[in-house]
Structures are given as structure tokens and as C-alpha cells.
MINU-675287 format. One line per field, with one value per residue (C-alpha): residue in one letter; residue number from 0; x, y, z. Coordinates in Angstrom, 3 decimals. Layout:
residuo = (A;...)
num = (NUM;...)
px = (X;...)
py = (Y;...)
pz = (Z;...)
This chain:
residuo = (X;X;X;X;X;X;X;X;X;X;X;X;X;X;X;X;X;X;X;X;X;X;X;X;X;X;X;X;X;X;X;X;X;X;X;X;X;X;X;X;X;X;X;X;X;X;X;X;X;X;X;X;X;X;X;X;X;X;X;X;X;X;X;X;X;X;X;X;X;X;X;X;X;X;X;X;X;X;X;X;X;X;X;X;X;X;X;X;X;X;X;X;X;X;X;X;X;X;X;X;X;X;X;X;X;X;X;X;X;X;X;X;X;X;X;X;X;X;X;X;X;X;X;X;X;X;X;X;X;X;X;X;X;X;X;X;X;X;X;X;X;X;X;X;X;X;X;X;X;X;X;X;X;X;X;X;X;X;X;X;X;X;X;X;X;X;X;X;X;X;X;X;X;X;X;X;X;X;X;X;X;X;X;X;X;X;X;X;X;X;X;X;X;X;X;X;X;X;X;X;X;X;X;X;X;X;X;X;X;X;X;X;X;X;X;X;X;X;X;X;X;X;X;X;X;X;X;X;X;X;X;X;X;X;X;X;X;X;X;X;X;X;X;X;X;X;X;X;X;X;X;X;X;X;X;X;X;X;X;X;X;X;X;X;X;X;X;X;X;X;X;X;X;X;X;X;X;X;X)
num = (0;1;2;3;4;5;6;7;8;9;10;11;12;13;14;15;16;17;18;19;20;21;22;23;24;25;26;27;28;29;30;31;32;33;34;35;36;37;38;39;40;41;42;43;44;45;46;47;48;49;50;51;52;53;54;55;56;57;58;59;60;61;62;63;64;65;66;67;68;69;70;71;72;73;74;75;76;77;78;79;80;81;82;83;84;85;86;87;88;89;90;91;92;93;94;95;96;97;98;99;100;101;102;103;104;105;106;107;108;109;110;111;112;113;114;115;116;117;118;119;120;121;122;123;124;125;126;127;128;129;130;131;132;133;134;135;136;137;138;139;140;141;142;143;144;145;146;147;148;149;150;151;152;153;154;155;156;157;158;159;160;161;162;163;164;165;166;167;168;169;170;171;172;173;174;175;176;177;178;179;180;181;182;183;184;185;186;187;188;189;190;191;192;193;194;195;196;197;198;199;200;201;202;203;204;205;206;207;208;209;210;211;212;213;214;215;216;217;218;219;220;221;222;223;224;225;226;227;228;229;230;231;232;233;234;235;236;237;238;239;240;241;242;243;244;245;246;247;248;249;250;251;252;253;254;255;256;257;258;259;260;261;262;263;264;265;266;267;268;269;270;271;272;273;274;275;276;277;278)
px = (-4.021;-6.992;-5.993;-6.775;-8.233;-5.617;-6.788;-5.231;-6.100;-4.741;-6.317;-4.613;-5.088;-5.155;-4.077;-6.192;-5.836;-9.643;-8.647;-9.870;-13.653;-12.663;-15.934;-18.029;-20.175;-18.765;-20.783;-19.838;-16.474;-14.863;-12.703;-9.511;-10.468;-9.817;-9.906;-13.394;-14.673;-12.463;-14.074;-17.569;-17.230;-15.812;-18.674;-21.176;-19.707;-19.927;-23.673;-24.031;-22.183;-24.403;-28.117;-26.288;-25.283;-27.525;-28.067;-31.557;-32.545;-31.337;-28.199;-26.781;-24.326;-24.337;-27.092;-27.323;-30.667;-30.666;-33.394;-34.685;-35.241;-32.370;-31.345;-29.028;-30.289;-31.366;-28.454;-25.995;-23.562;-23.320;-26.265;-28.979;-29.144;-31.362;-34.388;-34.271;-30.419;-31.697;-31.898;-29.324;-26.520;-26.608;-27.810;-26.561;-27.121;-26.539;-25.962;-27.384;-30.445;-32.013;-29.830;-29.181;-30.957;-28.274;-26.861;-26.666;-25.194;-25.155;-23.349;-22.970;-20.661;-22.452;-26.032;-27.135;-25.363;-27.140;-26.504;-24.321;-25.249;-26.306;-23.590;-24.016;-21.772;-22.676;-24.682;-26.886;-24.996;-25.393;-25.379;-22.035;-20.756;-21.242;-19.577;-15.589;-13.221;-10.038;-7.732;-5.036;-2.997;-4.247;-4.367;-0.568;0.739;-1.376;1.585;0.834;2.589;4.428;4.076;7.452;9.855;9.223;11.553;12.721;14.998;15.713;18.328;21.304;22.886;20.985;22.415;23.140;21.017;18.673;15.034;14.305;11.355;9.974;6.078;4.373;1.449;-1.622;-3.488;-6.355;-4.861;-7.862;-7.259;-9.570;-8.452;-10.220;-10.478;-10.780;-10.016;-14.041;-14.411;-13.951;-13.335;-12.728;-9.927;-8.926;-6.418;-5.989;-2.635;-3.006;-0.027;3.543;6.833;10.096;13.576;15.989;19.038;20.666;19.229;15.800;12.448;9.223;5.407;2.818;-0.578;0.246;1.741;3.390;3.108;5.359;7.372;6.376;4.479;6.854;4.435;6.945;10.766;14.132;17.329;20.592;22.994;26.086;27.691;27.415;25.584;21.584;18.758;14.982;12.750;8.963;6.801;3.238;0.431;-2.483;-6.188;-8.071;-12.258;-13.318;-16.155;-17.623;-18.906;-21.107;-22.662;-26.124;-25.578;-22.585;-21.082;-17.739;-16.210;-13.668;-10.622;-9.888;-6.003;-2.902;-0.422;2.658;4.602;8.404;10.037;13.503;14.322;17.543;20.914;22.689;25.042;24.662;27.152;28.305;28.141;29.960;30.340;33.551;34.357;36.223;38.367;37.181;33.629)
py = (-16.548;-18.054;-20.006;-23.623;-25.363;-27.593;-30.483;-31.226;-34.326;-33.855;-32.842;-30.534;-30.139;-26.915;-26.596;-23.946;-22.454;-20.760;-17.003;-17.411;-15.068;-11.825;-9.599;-7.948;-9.151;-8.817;-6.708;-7.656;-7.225;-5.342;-7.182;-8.037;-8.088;-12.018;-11.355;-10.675;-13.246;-15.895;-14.953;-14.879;-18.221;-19.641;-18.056;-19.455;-22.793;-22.635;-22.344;-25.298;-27.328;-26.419;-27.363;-30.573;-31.897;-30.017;-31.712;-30.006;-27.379;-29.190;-30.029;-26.923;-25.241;-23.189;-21.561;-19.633;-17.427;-16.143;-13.519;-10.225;-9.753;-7.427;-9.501;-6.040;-5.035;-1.404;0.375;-1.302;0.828;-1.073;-0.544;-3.124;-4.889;-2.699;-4.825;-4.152;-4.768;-2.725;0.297;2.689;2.244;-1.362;-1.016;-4.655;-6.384;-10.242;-12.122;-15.506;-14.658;-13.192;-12.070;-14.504;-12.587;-11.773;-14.623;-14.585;-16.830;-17.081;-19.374;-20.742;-22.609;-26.036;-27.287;-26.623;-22.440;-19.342;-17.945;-15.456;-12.442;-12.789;-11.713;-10.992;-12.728;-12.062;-9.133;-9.157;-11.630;-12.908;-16.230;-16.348;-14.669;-17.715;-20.372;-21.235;-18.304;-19.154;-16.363;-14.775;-16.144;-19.874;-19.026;-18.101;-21.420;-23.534;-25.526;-23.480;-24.726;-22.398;-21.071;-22.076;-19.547;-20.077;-17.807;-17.643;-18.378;-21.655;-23.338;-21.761;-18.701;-15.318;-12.287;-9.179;-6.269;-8.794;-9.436;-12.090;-13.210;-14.212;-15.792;-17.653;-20.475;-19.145;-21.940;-21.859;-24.402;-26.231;-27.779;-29.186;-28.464;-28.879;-25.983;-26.196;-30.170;-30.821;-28.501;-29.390;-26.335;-26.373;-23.534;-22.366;-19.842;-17.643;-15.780;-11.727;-10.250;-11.446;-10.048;-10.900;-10.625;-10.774;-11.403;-7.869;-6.063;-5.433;-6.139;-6.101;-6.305;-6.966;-7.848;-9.887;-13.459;-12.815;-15.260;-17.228;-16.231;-14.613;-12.276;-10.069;-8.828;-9.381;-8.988;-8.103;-6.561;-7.061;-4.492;-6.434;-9.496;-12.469;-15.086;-14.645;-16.312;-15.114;-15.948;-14.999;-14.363;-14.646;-13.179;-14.946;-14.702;-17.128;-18.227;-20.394;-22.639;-24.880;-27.920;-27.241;-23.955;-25.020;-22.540;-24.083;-20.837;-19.523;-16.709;-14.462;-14.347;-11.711;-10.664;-12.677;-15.311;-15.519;-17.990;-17.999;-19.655;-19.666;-20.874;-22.512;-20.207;-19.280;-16.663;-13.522;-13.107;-11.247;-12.687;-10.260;-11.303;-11.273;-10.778;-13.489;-12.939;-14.693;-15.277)
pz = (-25.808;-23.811;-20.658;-20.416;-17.276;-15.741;-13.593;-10.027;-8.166;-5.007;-2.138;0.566;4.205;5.648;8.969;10.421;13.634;15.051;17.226;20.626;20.911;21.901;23.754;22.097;19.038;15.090;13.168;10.033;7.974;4.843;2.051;3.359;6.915;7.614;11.354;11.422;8.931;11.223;13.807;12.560;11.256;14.971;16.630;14.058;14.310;18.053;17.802;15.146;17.399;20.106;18.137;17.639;21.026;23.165;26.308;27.042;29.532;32.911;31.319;29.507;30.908;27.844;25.782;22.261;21.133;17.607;17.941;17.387;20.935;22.909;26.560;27.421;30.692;30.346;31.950;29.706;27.726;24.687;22.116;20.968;17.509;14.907;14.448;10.516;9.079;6.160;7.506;9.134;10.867;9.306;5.833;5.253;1.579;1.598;-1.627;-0.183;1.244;3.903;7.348;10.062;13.205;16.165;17.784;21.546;24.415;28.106;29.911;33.604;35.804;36.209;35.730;39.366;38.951;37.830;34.288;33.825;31.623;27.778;25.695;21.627;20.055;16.556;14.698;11.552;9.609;5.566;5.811;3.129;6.095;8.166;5.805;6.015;4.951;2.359;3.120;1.054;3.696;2.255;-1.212;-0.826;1.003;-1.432;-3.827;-7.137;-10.101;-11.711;-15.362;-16.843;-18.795;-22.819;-25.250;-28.463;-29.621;-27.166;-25.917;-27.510;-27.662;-27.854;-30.013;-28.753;-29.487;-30.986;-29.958;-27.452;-27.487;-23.471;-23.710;-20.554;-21.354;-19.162;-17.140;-14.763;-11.781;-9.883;-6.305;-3.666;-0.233;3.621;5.921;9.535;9.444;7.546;5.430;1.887;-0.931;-4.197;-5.079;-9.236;-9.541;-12.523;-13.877;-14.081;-13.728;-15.872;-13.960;-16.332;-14.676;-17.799;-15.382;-16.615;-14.088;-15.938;-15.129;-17.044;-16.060;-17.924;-18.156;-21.839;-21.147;-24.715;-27.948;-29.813;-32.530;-35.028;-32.886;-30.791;-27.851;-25.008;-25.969;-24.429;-25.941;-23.839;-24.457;-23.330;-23.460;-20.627;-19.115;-18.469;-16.875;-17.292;-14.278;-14.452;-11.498;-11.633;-9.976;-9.413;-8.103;-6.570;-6.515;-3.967;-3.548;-0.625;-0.851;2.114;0.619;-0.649;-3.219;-4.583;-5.499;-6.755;-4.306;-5.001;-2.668;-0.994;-2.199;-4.371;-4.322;-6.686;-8.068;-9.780;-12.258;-13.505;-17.151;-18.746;-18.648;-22.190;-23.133;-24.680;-27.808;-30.589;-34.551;-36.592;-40.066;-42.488;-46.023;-47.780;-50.222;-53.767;-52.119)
């Protein structure tokens, strides 16, 4: 069954808190690690705020170089950038371009006060790197509709040790949400993963959202008699995409969100069927 694109309209607001700079520059980050890529972002954004309200050289009381050039003094324990991110111990491959040079501040107390000691507060850096992160941790408090609980047969009673038939309706959700109280993202979500509780005590995953009868790709036989409920879970993924990225590009997020969904309650009974005499 091929998934259909379902249109959202409304926009949410995420309200994202920034982690305070910790020392020390980041030097890039794996999948998953949403620390880092915060944190890369903050520091980033601290230097674009900077190019745009600088108050000039008399002024500043802060001051960002992104260079090649290493301001460690000599006797300084902690090592210099590599001047070429393509080689060893860096080795880094961007998707967007070319690596941002190493980003460097200094700051002092007031305009008439020395400066303190540069400090590198970011490494090599791709410049996807550098644009606003959405999280698992955001993908999984966005408001994702739920795929609802189909089966067959509906709405009446179901027969025991009969087939019932369970099917979800796969949709790609699209939302539009800002990050960091500017940034504006569009977010889709796709369904991967179909988790089917039968309410006996019986689960079920699958990759197959299951079909309508007559096809019987995702069934359930109840071996005794009562009152059920079938709830689905859903696993989703999510792709991202800025609308400040000049490349406009879809990113995939890093992790899953689920959703539930219960459907109606009916009974699970017995027919047995009776001769009648002169029939």
C-alpha cells in the first residue's frame, strides 16, 4: 500500500532551551549525539550575532577569528587545529561544501581592559553542522496524528478461532515548526514499524501495515471468549528541512517517535450451529 502525503497547516513553536558553552572547542559530532550539535549550533550563532552588531575595535568587549592561524601560546597543553580537515586525525567529509575554518574568541572585561586569552570555541566544522538541530527529543513532542485501528470484520462481534483481519492506512504527516524562537523547519514523518496489541495479551510487529479484506497479511485468532480492544503503535522517522539552509535540503533525524491508537471494543463469541428437525 503506498503512503499518501497528508497536509498539516499548523505551525508549532518549539521551545528550545541553548546549554550554556562548556571549555574547550567541539570537534565535531556522531549521529545521535544532540549535545554536541546543540552546542555547535549556540557557538555558531554566537559568532553570527557578533558580525551583526559589532561595535568596532574600541568598542568590543568581545571578539571572534575564524582562521587557520593557531592563537595557543606555545606552552599550552591543548593541541592546535590541523590546517587541512582532510587529513588525519580529522579526516572530515562535509555534504554542503567546503569546512568552516576554526572559530576563535577572546574576550575582556570592558573596552578600556586587556583581552583575556583566545579560546577555540569551535573546530573544522561542515557548514550543515552549523544550521539548527531537530532532535529526536523534538521529533517525539511534535503532536503526531495517529494511524487509526482498521479491522475486519467491524463493528460487531468477532468469532472465535476465526481470522481477524487488523490493517493501518500509511500516511506521510508534514508540519512546519520554529526552532530556537526564528528558526522555521519544515518536518514529514513517515510510518516504519506496525506494533498490534490484540487486548489478549498478544502483540505483533511488523513492518506490513496489512490490507483489507480479502487479503489476509496481518490477522489475529483469539482463542477464548471476552471483551477485546486492538491498539496499534507506530513508529515513525522523521526528515527535516530549514528554511534558512541555502540548500534547501531534506535531513534525516537522528532517532524515532511513536504514536498509539486504540480502536472500538467488541466481544469475542462463539456461533455454533444446530440441526432442525424437518429442515
Amino acid at each position: 500500500m503506498r503512503a499518501r502525503i497528508v497536509p498539516i497547516v499548523a505551525t508549532v513553536v518549539f521551545a528550545v532551551t541553548l546549554l550554556s558553552p562548556g571549555a574547550g572547542a567541539v570537534e565535531g559530532w556522531l549521529p545521535g549525539d544532540d549535545t554536541a550539535r546543540v552546542v555547535t549550533f549556540e557557538r555558531n550563532e554566537e559568532y553570527r550575532d557578533y558580525l551583526h552588531n559589532d561595535p568596532g575595535p574600541g568598542a568590543r568587549v568581545v571578539e571572534f577569528d575564524r582562521t587557520l592561524s593557531c592563537y595557543f601560546p606555545p606552552a599550552y597543553s591543548q593541541g592546535c587545529p590541523p590546517i587541512d580537515p582532510g587529513r588525519p586525525p580529522m579526516s572530515l567529509v562535509c555534504e554542503d561544501g567546503e569546512p568552516l575554518q576554526p572559530l576563535w574568541r577572546r574576550v575582556r572585561f570592558d573596552s578600556s581592559s586587556d583581552w583575556g586569552d583566545w579560546d577555540l570555541r569551535l573546530n573544522w566544522t561542515c557548514p550543515e553542522d552549523v544550521l539548527p538541530p531537530f532532535l529526536e527529543r523534538d521529533l517525539r513532542v511534535l503532536t503526531i496524528e495517529p494511524l487509526a485501528v482498521n479491522q475486519q470484520p467491524a463493528g460487531g462481534d468477532v468469532l472465535v478461532r476465526k481470522p481477524l483481519i487488523v490493517f493501518a492506512e500509511p500516511a506521510v504527516r508534514e508540519y512546519h515548526v520554529v526552532l530556537f524562537g526564528e528558526y522555521g523547519v519544515d518536518v514529514r514523518v513517515t510510518p516504519v514499524e506496525y506494533t498490534w496489541d490484540f487486548g489478549d495479551g498478544t502483540t505483533l510487529t511488523t513492518a506490513d501495515p496489512g490490507s483489507p479484506y480479502p487479503d489476509f497479511d496481518v490477522t489475529h485468532l483469539y482463542s477464548s471468549l471476552g471483551t477485546r480492544t486492538v491498539s496499534l503503535t507506530t513508529t515513525w522517522t522523521g526528515e527535516y528541512r530549514v528554511d534558512a539552509d541555502p540548500l534547501h535540503k531534506w535531513r534525516q533525524v537522528d532517532g524515532t517517535a511513536t504514536t498509539t491508537a486504540t480502536g472500538e471494543q467488541f466481544e469475542v463469541v462463539e456461533r455454533r450451529s444446530h440441526l432442525i428437525p424437518g429442515t
